[in-house]
TORTORZA-834101 format. One line per 3 residues: number of its first residue (from 1); their letters; for each residue x, y, z of N, C-alpha, C. Coordinates in Angstrom, 3 decimals. Layout:
<pts>
NUM	a	X:Y:Z:X:Y:Z:X:Y:Z | ...
</pts>
This chain:
<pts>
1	xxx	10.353:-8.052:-10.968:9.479:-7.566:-9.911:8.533:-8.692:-9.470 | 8.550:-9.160:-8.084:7.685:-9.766:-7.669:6.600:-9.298:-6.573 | 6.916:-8.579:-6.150:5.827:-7.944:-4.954:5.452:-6.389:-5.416
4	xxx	3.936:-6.033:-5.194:3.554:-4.434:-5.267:4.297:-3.654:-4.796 | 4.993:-4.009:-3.945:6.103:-2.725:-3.182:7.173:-2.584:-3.716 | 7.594:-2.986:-4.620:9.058:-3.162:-5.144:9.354:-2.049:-6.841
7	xxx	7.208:-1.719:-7.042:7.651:-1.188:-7.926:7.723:1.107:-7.302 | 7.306:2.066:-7.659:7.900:3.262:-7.426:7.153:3.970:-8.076 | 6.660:3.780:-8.830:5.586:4.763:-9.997:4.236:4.199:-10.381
10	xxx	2.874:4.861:-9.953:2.101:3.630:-10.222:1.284:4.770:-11.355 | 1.269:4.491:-12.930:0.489:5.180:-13.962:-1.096:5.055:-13.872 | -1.502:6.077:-13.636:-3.270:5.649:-13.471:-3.907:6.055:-14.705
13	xxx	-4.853:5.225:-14.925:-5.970:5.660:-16.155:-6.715:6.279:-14.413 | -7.568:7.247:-15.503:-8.682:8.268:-14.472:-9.793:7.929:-14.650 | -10.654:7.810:-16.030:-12.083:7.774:-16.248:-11.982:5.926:-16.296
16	xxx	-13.228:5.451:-15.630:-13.152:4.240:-15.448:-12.281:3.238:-14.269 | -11.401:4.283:-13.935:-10.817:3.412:-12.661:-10.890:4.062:-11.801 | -10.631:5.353:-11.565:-10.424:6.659:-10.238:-12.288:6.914:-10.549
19	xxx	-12.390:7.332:-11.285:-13.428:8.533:-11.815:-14.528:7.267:-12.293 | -16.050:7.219:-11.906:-16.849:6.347:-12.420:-17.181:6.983:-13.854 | -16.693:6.274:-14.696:-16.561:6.790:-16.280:-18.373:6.633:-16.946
22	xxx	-18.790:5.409:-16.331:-20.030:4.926:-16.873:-20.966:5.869:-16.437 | -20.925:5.914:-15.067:-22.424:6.527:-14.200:-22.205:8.390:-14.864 | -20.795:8.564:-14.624:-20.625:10.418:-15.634:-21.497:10.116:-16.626
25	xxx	-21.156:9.306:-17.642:-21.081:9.012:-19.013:-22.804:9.198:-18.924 | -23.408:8.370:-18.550:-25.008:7.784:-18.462:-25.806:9.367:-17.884 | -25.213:9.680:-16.855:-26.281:10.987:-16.596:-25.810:12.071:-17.776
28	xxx	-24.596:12.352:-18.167:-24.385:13.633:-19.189:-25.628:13.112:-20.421 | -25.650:11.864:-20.609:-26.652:11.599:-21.889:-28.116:11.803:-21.867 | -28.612:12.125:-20.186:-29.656:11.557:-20.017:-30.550:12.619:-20.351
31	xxx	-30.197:14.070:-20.958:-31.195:15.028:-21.262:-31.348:14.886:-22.928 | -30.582:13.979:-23.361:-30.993:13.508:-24.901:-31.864:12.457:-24.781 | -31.871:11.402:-24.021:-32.812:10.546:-23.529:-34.239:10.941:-23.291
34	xxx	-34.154:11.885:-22.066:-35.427:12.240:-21.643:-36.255:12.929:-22.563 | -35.744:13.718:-23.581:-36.404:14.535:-24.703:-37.249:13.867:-25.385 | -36.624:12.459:-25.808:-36.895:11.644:-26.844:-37.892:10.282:-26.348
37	xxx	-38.152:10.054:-24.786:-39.019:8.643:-24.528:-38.029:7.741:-24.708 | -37.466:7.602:-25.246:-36.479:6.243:-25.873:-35.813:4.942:-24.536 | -35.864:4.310:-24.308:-35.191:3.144:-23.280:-34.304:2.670:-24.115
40	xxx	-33.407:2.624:-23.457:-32.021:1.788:-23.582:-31.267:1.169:-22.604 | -30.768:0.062:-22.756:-29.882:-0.706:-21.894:-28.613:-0.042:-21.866 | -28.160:-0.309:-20.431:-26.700:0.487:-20.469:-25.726:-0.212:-20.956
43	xxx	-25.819:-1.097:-21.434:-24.570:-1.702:-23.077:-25.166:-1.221:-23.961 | -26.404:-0.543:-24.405:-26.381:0.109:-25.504:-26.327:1.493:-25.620 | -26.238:1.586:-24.608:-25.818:3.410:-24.255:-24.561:3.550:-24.713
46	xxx	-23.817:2.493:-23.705:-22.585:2.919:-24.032:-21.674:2.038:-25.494 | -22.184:1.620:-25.377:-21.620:0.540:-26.926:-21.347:1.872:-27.415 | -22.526:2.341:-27.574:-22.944:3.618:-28.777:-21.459:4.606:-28.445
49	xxx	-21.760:5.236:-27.483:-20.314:5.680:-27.262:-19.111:5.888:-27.197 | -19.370:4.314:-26.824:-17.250:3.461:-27.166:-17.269:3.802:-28.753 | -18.518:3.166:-29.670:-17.838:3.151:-30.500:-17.613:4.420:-31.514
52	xxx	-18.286:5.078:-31.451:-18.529:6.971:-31.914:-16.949:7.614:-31.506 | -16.676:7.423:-29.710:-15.794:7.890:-29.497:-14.258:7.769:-29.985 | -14.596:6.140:-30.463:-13.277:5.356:-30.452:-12.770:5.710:-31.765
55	xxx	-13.497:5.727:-32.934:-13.901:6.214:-34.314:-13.334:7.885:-34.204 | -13.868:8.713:-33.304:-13.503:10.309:-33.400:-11.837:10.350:-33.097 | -11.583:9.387:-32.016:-10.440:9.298:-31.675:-9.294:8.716:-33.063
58	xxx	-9.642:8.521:-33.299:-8.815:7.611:-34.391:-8.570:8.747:-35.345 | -9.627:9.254:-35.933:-9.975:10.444:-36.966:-8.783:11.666:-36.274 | -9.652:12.206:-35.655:-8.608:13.844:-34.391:-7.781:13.169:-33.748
61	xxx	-6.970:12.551:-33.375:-5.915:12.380:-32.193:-5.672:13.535:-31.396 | -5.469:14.931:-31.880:-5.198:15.828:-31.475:-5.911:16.461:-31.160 | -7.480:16.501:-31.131:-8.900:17.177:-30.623:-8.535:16.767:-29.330
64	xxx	-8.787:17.891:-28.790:-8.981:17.838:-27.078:-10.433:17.364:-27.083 | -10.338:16.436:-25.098:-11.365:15.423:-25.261:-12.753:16.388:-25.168 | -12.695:17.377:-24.496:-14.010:17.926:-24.323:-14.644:18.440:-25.793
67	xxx	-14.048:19.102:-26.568:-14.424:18.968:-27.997:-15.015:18.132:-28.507 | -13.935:16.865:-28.379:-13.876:15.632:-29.406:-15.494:15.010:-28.672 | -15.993:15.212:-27.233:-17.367:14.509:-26.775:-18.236:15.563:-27.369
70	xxx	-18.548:16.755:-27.323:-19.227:17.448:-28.101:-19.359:17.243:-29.602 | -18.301:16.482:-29.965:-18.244:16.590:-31.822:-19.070:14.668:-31.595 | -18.869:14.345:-30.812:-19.469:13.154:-30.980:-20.757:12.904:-30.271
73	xxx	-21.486:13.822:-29.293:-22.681:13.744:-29.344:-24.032:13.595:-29.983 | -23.672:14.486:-30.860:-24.593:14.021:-32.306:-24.449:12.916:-33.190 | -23.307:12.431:-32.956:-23.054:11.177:-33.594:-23.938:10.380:-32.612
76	xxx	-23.691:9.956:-31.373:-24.344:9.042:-30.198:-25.862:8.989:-30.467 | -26.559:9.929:-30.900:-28.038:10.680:-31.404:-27.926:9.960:-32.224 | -27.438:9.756:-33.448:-27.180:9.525:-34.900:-27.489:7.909:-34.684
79	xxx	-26.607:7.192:-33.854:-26.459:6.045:-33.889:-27.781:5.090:-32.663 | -28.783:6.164:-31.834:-29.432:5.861:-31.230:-30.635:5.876:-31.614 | -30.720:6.330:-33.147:-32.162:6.880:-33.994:-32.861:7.503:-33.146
82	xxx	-32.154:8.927:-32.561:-32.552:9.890:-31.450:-32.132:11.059:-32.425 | -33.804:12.104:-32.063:-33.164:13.187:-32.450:-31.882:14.283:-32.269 | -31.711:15.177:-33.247:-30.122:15.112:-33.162:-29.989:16.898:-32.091
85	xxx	-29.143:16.994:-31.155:-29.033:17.813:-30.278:-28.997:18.970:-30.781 | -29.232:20.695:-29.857:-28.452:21.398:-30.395:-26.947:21.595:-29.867 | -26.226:22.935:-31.155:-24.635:22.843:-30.301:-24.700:22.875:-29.013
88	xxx	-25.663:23.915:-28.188:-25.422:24.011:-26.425:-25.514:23.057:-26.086 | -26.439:21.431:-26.194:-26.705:20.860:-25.416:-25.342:20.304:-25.747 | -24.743:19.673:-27.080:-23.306:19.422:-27.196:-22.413:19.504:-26.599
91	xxx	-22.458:21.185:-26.471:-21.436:21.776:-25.768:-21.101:20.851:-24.226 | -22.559:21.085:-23.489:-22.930:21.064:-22.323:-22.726:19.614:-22.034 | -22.836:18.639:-23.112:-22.104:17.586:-22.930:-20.214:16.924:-22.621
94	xxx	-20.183:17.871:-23.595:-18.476:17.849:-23.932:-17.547:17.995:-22.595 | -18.929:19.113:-21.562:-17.676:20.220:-20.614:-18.378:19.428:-19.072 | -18.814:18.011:-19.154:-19.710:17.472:-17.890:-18.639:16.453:-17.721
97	xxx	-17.388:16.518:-18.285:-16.431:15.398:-17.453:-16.016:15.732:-16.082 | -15.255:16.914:-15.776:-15.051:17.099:-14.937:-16.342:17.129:-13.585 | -17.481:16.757:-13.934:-18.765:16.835:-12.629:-18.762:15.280:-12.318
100	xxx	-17.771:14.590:-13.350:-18.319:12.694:-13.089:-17.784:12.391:-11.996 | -18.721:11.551:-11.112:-18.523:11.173:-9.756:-17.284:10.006:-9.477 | -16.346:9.840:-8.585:-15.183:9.168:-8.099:-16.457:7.781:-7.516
103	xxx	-15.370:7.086:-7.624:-15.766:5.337:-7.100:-15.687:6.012:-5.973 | -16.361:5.228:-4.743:-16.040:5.673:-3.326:-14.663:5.012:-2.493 | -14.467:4.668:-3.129:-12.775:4.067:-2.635:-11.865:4.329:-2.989
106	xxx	-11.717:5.412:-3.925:-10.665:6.048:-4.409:-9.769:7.435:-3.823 | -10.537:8.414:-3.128:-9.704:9.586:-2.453:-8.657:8.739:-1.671 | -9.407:7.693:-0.610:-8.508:7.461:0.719:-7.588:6.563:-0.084
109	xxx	-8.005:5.360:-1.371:-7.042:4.850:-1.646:-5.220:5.287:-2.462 | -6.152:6.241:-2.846:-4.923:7.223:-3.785:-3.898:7.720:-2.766 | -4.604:8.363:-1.278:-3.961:8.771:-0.220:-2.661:8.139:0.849
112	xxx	-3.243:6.764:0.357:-2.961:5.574:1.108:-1.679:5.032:0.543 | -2.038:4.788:-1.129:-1.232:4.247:-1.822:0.469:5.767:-2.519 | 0.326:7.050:-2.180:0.836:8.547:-2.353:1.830:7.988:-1.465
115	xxx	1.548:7.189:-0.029:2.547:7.108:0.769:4.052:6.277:0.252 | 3.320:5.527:-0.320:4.486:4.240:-1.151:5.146:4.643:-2.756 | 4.749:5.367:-3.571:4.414:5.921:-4.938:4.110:6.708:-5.162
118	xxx	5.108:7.255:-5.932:4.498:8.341:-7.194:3.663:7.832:-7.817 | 2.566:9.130:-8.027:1.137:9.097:-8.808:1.460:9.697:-9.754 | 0.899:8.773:-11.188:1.258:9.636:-12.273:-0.074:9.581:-13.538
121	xxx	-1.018:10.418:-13.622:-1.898:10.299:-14.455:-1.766:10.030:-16.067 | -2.309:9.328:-16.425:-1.862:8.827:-18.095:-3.522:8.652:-18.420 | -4.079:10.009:-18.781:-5.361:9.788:-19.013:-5.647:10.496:-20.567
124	xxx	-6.591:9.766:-20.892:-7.482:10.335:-22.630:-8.308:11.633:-22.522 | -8.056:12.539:-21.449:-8.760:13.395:-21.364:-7.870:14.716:-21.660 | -8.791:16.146:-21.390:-7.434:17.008:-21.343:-7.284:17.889:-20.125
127	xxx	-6.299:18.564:-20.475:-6.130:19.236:-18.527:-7.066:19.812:-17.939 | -8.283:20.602:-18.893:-9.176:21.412:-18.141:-9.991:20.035:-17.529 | -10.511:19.315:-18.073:-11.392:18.504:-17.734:-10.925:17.974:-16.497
130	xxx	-9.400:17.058:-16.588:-9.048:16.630:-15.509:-8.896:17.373:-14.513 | -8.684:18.645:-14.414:-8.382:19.478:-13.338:-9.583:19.606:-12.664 | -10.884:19.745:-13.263:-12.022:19.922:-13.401:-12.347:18.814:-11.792
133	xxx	-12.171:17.180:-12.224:-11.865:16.238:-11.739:-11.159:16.326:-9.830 | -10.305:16.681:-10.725:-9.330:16.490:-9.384:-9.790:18.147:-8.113 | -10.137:18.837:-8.816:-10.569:19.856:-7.883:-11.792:19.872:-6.948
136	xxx	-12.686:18.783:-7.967:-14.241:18.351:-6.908:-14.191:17.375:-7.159 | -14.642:16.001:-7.510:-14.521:14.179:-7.348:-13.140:13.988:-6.508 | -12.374:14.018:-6.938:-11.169:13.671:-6.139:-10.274:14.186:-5.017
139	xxx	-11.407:15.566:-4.909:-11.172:16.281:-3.159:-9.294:16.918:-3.582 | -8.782:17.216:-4.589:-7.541:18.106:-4.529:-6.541:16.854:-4.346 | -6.457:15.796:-4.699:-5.586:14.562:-4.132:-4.170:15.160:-4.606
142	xxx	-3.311:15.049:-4.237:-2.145:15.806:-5.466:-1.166:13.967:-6.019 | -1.237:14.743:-7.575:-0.856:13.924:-8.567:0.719:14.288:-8.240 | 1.970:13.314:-8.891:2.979:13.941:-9.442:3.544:13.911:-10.505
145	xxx	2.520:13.731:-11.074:2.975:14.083:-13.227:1.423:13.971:-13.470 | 1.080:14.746:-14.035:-0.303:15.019:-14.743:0.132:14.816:-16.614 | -0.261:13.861:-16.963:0.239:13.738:-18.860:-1.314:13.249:-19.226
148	xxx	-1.905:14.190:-20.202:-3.049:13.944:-20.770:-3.208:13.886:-22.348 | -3.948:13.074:-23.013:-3.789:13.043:-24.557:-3.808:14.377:-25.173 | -4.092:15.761:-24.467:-3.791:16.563:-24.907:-2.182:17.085:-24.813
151	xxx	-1.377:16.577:-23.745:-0.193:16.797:-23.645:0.433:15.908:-24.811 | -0.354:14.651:-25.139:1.020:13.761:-25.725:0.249:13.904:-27.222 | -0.996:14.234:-28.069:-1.345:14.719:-29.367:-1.980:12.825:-29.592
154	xxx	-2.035:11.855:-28.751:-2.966:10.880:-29.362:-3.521:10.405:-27.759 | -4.524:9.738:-28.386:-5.446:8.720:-27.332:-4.740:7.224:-26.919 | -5.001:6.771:-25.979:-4.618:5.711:-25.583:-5.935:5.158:-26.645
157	xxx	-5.389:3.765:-26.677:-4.067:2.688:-26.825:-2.937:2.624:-27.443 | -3.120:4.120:-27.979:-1.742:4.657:-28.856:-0.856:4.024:-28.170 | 0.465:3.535:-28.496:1.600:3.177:-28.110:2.354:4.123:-27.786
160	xxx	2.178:5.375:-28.937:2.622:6.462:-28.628:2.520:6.984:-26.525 | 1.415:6.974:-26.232:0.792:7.496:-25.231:1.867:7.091:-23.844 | 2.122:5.378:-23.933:3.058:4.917:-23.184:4.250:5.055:-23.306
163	xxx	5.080:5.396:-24.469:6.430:5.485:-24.612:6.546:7.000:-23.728 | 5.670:8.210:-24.202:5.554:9.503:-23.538:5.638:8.827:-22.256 | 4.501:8.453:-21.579:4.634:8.133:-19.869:6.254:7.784:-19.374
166	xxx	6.316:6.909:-20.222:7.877:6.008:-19.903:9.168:7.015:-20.030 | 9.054:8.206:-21.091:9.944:8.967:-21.272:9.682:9.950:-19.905 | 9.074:10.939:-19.509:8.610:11.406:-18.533:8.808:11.328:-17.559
169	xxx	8.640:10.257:-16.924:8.828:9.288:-15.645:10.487:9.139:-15.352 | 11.131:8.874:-16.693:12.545:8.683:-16.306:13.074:10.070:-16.056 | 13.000:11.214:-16.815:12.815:12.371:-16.758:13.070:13.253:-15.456
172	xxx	11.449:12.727:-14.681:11.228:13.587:-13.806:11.645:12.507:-12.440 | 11.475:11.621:-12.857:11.947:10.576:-11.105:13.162:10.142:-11.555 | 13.449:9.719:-12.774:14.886:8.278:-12.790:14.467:6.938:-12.439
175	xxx	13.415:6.929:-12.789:12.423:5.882:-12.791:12.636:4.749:-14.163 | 13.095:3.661:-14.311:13.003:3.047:-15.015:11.530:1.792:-15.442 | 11.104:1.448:-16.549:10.004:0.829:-16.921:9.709:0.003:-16.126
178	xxx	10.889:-0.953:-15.722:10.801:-2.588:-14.946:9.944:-1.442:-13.355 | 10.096:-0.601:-12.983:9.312:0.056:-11.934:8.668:1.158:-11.822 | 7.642:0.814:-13.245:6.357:1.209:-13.354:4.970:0.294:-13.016
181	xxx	3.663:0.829:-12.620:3.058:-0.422:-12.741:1.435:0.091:-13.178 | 1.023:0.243:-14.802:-0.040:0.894:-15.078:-1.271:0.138:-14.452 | -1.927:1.272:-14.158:-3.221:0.822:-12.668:-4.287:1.525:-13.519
184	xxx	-5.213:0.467:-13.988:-6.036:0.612:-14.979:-7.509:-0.517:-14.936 | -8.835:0.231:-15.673:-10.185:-0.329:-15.473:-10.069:-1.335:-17.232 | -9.424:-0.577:-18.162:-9.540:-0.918:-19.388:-8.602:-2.007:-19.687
187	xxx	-9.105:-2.937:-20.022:-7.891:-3.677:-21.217:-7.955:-2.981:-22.417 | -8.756:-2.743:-23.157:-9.000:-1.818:-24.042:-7.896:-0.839:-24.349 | -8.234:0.154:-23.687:-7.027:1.466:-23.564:-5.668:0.956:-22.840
190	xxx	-5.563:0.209:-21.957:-4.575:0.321:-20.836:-3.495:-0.847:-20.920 | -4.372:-2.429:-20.757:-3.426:-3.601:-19.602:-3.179:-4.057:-21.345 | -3.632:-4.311:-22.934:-3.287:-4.732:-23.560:-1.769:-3.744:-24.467
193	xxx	-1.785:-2.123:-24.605:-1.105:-1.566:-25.209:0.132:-1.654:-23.869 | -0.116:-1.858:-22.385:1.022:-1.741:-21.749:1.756:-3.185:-21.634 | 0.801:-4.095:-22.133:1.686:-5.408:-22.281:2.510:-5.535:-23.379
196	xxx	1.805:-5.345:-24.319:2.937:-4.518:-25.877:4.343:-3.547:-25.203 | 4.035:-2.734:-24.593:5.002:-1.708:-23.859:5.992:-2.430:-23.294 | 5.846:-3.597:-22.471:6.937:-4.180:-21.726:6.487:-3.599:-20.255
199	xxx	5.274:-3.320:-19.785:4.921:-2.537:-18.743:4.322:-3.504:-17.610 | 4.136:-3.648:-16.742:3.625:-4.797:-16.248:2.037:-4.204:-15.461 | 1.057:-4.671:-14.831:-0.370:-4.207:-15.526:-1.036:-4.959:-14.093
202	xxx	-1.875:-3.493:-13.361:-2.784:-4.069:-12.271:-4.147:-3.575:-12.672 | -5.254:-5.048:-12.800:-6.348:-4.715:-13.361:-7.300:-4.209:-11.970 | -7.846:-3.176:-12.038:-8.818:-2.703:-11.114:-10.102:-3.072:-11.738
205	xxx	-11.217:-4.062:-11.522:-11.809:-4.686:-12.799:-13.100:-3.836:-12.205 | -13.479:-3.386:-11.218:-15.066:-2.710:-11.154:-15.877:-3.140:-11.742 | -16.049:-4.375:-10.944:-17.485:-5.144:-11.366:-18.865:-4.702:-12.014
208	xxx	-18.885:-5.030:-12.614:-20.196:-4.240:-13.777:-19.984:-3.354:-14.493 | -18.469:-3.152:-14.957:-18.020:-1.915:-15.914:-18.617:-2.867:-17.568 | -18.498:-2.179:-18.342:-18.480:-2.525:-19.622:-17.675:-1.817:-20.285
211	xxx	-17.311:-0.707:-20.257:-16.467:-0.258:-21.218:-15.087:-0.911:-21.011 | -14.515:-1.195:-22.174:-13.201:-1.050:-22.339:-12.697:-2.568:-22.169 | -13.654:-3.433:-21.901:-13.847:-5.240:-21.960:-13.094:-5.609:-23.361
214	xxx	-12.102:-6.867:-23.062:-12.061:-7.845:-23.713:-11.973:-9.240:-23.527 | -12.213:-9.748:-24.485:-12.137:-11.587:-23.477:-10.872:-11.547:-23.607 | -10.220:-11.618:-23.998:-8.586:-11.624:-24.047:-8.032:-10.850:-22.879
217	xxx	-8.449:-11.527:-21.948:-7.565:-10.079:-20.341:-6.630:-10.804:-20.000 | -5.693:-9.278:-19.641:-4.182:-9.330:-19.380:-4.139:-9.176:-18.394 | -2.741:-9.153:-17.741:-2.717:-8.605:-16.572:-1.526:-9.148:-15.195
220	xxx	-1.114:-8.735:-14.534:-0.533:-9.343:-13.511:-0.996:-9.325:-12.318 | -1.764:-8.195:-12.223:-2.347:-8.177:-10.625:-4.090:-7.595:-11.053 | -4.407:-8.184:-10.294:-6.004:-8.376:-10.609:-6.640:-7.713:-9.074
223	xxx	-7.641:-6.624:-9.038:-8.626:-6.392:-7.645:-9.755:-6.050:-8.419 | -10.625:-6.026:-7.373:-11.861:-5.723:-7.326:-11.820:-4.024:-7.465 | -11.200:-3.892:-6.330:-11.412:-2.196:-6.153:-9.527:-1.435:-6.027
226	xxx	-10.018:-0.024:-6.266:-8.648:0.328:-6.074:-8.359:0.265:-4.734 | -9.465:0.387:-3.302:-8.832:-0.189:-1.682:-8.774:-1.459:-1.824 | -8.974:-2.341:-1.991:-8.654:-3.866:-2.130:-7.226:-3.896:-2.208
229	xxx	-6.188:-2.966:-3.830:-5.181:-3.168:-4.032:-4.442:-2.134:-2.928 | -4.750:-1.190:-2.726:-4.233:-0.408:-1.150:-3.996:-1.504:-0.290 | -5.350:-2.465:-0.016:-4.722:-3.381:1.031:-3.588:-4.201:1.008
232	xxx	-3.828:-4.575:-0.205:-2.593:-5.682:-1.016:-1.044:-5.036:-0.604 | -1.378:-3.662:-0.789:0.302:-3.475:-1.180:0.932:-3.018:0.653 | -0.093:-2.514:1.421:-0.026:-2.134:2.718:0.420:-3.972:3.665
235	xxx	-0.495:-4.997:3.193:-0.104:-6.221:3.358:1.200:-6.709:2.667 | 1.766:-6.877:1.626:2.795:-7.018:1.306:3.733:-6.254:1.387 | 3.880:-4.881:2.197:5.400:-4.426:2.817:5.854:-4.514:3.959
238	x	4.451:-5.423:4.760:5.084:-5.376:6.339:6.146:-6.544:5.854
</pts>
């Protein structure tokens, strides 16, 4: 594969590339914050998070995500020397994915890019949440394979997570790997386990993200934004 148009299936991570994962992430926390006086930098907000979450994930594979953020809220407390929540506010944490706000370039780009590709979600979340998502942030966009770590029983960077996508895909399109192309914010979760995969990897990098950073970045196709790569691929099929 040498050109964006040549591939047929484009796998999206949701939180962090479609879905602003940070700015959700930062307001669901901010009534444990405000209780407590406490200031924090938003690498230490979320450090705290990645790493609580990444830890729960490892532990449950099979905890659905809205749980698994409720079971780790008090941990985030724990690790912020913040007092520790009750279950409601937990709760009320766990079930605020689906309210996290979309990048603003994402409805029309998803719309744009639907014309050329199957859309196929490969996200760490689970269906209520994402549906949650796609019914208000993402204005009803229609997906055509919805696969969530609750469908496949682990979290990305599982390897597991991609072989499922890859099985699926052939499945439901006849889609082979060489024309897949995972469209992702994370090296973390995404561009390093799909380079392991044999998958080939467009980084949507959203300048000022922190989660999901490594110095070690992969990748074959690199944008700023997910319309940037809309343009790319609308420019490379005339």
């Amino acid at each position: 594969m040498s050109a964006l148009a040549d591939f047929r299936v484009l796998s999206f991570d949701v939180y962090g590339t479609l879905i602003d994962w940070e700015t959700g992430m930062l307001q669901a926390l901010q009534p444990l914050l405000d209780r407590s006086g406490a200031t924090f930098t938003k690498a230490q907000l979320l450090e705290a998070v990645h790493e609580a979450e990444r830890t729960q994930q490892a532990r449950t594979p099979d905890m659905r995500y809205a749980d698994l953020l409720a079971a780790i809220h008090p941990q985030i407390a724990a690790r912020l020397s913040l007092a520790q929540p009750t279950a409601q506010e937990s709760r009320e944490f766990g079930d605020s994915v689906g309210r996290w706000p979309a990048f603003p370039d994402t409805v029309e780009a998803l719309r744009r890019l639907s014309k050329r590709y199957k859309l196929v979600v490969l996200s760490n979340v689970d269906r209520e949440s994402f549906s949650g998502s796609n019914r208000g942030p993402l204005q009803g966009v229609p997906f055509d394979l919805v696969l969530t770590a609750q469908d496949i029983g682990s979290y990305k960077p599982d390897p597991r997570n991609f072989e499922y996508m890859l099985k699926r895909v052939k499945e439901e399109f006849g889609v082979e790997k060489e024309q897949v192309l995972q469209t992702a914010q994370s090296q973390f979760h995404d561009h390093h386990p799909a380079k392991a995969a044999g998958i080939k990897s467009s980084w949507i990098v959203r300048p000022g993200a922190i989660m999901g950073n490594r110095a070690d970045e992969v990748y074959d196709w690199k944008f700023d934004t997910l319309g940037a790569m809309a343009d790319a691929v609308e420019a490379d099929a005339r």
